[in-house]
N, C-alpha and C positions, 0 to 999 in steps of 0.2 A: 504494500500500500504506500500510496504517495508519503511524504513527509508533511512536518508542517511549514517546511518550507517554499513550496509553492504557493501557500499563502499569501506571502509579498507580492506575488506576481496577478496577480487578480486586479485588473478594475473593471468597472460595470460588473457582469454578472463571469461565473468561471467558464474558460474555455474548454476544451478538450484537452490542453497542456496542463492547465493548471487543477483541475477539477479534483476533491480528493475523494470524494464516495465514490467507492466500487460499481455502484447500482449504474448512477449517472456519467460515471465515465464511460461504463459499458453504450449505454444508451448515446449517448454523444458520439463515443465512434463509432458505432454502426452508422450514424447520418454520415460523417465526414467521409469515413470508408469508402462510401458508395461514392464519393467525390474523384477518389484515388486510385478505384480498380484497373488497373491498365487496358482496358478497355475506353476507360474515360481519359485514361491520360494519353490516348493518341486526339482526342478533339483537343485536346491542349497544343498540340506542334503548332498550328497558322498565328498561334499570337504570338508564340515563342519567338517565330519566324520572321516576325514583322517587326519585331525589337531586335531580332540581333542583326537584322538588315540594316537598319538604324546605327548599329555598336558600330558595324563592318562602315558605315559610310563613313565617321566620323574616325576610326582609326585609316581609314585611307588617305581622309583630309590629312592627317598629323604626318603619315605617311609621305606626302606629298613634299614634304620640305627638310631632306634628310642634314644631316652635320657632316661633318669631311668622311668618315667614316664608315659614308655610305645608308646608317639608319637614322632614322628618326628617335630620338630622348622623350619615351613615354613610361610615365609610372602607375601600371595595371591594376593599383588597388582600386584607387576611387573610379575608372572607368569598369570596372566588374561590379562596384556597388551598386552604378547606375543601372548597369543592365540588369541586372537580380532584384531588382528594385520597380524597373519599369517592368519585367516579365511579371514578378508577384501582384505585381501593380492592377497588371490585365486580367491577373488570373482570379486572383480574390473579389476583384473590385470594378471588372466590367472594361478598365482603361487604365493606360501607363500613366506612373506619375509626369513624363517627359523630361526625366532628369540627363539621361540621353543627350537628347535633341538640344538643351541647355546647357548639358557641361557642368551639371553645379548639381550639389544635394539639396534639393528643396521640395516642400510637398506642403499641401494645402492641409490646412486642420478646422475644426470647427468647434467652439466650445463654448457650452446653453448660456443665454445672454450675453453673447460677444461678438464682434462681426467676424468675419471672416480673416482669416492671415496667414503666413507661409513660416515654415519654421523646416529646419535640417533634419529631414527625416531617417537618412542611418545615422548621424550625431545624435539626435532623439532616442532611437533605437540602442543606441550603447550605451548612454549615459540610464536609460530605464534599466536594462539589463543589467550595471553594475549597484546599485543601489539597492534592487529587488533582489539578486541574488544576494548581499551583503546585510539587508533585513531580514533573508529568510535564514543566511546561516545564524543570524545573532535577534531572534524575536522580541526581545525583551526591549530593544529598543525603538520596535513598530510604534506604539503609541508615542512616542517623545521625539522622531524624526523629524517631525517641521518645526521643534522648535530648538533643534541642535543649528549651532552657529558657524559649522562645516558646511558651505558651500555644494559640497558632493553629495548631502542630503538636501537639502534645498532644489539643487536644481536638478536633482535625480529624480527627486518625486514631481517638479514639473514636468518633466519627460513623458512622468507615469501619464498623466492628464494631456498630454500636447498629444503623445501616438492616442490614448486610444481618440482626439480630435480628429486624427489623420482618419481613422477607420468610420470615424460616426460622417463627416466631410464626402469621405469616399462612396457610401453607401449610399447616403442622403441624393446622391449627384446621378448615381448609375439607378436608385429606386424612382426618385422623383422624376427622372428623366422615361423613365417607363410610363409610369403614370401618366404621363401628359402626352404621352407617344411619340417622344423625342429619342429615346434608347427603343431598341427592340430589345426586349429578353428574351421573345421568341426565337429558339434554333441560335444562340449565341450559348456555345457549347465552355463553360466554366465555372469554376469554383463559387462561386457567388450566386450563379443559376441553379447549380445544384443542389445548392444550401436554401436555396428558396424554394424550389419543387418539393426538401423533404417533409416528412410527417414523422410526429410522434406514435408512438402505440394507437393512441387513440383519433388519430387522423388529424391531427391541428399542426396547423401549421409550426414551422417557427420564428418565436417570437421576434420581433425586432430590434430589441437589444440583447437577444441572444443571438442572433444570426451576425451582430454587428462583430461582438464577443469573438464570433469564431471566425468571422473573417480579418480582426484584429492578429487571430494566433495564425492563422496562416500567413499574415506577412510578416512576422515576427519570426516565424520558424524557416519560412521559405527566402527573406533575403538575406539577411547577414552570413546565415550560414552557409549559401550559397556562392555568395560573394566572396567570401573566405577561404573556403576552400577553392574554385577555380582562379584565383591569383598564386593559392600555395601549390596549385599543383601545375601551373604554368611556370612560377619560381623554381620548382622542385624536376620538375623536366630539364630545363635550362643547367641547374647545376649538377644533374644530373650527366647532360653531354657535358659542362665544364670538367667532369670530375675525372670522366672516360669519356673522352675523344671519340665519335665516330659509333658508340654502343647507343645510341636513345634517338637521337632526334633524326637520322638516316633509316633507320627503324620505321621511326611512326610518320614520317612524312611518306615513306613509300607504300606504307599501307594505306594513309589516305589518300594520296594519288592514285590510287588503284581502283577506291571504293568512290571517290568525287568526281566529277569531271571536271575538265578544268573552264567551262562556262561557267559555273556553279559559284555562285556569289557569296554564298554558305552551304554548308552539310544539313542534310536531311537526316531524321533519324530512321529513316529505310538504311539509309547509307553507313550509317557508323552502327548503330544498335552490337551488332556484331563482331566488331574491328575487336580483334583479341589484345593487340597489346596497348591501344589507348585503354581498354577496360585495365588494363594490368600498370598504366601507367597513372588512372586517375584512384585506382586503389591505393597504389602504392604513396601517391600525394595525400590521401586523406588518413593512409595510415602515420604516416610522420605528421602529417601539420594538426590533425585531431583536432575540428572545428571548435567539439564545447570543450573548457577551460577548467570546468568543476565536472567532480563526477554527481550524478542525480540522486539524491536521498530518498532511502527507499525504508520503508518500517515497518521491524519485525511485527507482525501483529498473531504471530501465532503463539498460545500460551506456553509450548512446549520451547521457544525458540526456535531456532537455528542452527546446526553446528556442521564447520567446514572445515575438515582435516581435525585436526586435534581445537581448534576453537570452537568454544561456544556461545551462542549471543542469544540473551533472554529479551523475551518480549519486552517491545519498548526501545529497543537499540535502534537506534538511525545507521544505515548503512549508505555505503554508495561505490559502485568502481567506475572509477575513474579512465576513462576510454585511452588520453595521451600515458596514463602508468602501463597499460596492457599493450598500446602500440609500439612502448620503447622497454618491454623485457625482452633483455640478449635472453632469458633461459626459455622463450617463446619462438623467438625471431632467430638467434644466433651470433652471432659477433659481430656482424654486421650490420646488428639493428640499425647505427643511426646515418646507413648510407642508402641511399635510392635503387634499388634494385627492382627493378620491376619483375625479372624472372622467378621471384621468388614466390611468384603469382602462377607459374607456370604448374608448380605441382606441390602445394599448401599443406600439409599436415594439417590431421583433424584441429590438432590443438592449436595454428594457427589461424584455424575457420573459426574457432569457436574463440577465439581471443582478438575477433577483428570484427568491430563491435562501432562501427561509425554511425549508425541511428540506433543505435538500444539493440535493445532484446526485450521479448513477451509481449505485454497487452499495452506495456506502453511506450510500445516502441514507434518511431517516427512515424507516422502514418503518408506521409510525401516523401519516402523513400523511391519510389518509382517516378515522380516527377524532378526527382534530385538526380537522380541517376540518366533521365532522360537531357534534361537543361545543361547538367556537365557535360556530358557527352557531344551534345550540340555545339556549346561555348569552344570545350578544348578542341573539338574537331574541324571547327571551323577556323579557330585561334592558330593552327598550326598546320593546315591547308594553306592558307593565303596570306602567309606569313612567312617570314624569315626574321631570328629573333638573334641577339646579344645581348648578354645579362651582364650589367652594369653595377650591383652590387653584392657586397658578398654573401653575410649570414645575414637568413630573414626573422628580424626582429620583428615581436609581437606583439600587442597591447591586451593583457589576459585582463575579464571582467568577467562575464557571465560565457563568454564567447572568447575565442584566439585570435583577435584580431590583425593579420598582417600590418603592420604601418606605414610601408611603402615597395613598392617591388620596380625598381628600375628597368627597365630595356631598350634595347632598341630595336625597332623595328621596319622593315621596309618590306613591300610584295612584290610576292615570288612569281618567276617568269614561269609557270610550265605550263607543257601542252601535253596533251590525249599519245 
């Protein structure tokens, strides 16, 4: 069972992330579920498609104007935030933020008796994350938070209120715009339509600040950690051909030359879905960079305990494993844990299937693992298609909070001539 730390993370009413009764979490994802069955997540490709069209034309532009060098000085964090950001955008909430097309983190929020205003919606998103995860490991100073004269509570619990602005903004724009039959929701195949077609047990709809709720968590859960991971594993490819000359990125460009055409302005997920060693090289990225920061607290609630190997944990014990501790045991991985290998993806030992754990395990485990695995797959396929890259800086430092946030990822890059 959840902890009581997921408490912190609740505003309005609980989502599917943070929900702690068994009952209603169950009930909660079955609706979302049905959001996420890969069935549903191939109606998801054409808006994916239409943002990272967007990404591809604005690293062209940058592209266009290279240094002596031969590339262009671009740093991949904040344009992956954008894109993960405008896709969850579309996906939850009907339309991309257009942080994209602007170049800048910014998103629209709305909060009850206030006009409308724009506020940094992954700066939003990290500064909530860090404060919600830091009230939830330490509760006792929930109640007393606003009126602590640290800054990092202050404006961390504005955060709380600005995102879920973003999400009530968001809704309000794609529902009202229905209403008045300015949005079609008919046959607009997404995350927010589906959450509005479902039913409870008892046939009712769901409500509207629960629907808001859940499509809050899905842009919580779908961009940062997105964003995150396809810059570390764009970083982690890069240093990976730095490290070994001529073993990585000769590799995976000839497999997607093979699977792309070279008309093709981006990869389709017909085209990569497949591709064996991007799978093996965006595994191997999310095993080293390990998106969450904290491991999930989870409580014993059986009377008897717990007990693992010679430990025993009674009822009441908060536990948690922690995903970056499992992705970097050498007695799991081997001496080579903290280097990039992607072959070691080639033929995994059980105990390294069952110790590579990047959305969870069980009942609460990530429930957009399939459209994470789709939208990576897209991003690096296409990132390393019609590209040719130099990595600019050395170790990738992190900003850890609730999430492992890259802080910047240099390259350079310029596109690649090939033909069919």
């Amino acid at each position: 069972m959840s902890s009581h730390f997921y408490d912190a993370f609740v505003s309005g009413v609980p989502g599917v992330f943070n929900v702690r009764h068994r009952g209603e979490h169950t009930r909660k994802r079955k609706i979302v579920a049905h959001a996420f069955s890969p069935g549903a997540v191939q109606d998801f490709e054409p808006h994916m498609a239409e943002n990272l069209k967007r990404w591809v034309g604005q690293l062209d532009r940058m592209a266009a104007y290279p240094s002596q060098d031969g590339f262009s000085r671009v740093n991949m964090m904040p344009w992956c935030t954008f894109l993960a950001f405008d896709i969850i955008g579309d996906l939850a909430f009907g339309a991309p933020f257009g942080m994209v097309d602007r170049g800048r983190d910014e998103c629209e929020s709305t909060l009850p008796g206030k006009p409308k205003t724009y506020v940094p919606g992954a700066e939003t998103l990290n500064r909530r994350g860090e404060v919600s995860s830091t009230l939830g490991l330490l509760p006792e100073l929930r109640p007393f938070a606003k009126h602590l004269p640290d800054p990092f509570f202050s404006n961390g619990l504005q955060s709380v209120v600005d995102l879920h602005g973003i999400a009530v903004a968001a809704v309000d724009k794609r529902l009202g715009g229905a209403e008045k039959g300015a949005f079609p929701q008919e046959g607009r195949h997404d995350i927010l339509e589906m959450l509005c077609q479902s039913k409870d047990c008892d046939g009712n709809p769901m409500p509207r600040d629960e629907l808001i709720s859940e499509a809050l968590t899905q842009l919580i859960a779908g961009s940062d950690t997105v964003s995150n991971t396809a810059c570390a594993v764009i970083y982690w490819i890069l240093q990976g051909e730095r490290a070994n000359p001529g073993t990585i990125l000769p590799r995976l460009q000839a497999e997607l030359d093979a699977a792309i055409p070279s008309g093709s302005l981006i990869a389709t997920h017909s085209m990569v879905k497949n591709l064996r060693f991007l799978r093996q090289c965006i595994d191997e990225g999310m095993r080293l960079h390990s998106t969450s920061a904290l491991g999930l607290p989870r409580l014993v609630t059986s009377p008897k305990g717990v007990s693992y190997g010679e430990e025993h944990f009674p009822e009441g014990t908060v536990l948690s494993v922690p995903s970056y501790t499992i992705h970097h045991d050498a007695d799991v991985w081997g001496p080579d844990v903290e280097e990039f290998k992607p072959d070691r993806w080639l033929s995994p030992t059980e105990h390294q299937k069952m110790g590579f754990n990047p959305f969870s395990y069980g009942p609460r485990a990530c429930v957009g693992q399939n459209v994470a695995h789709m939208e990576l797959a897209l991003i690096i396929g296409t990132a390393f298609r019609r590209y040719d890259y130099t990595l600019y800086q050395g170790k990738l430092e992190s900003h850890e909070g609730f999430s492992k946030k890259p802080m910047e990822c240099w390259v350079g890059i310029k596109i690649r001539k090939v033909t069919d």
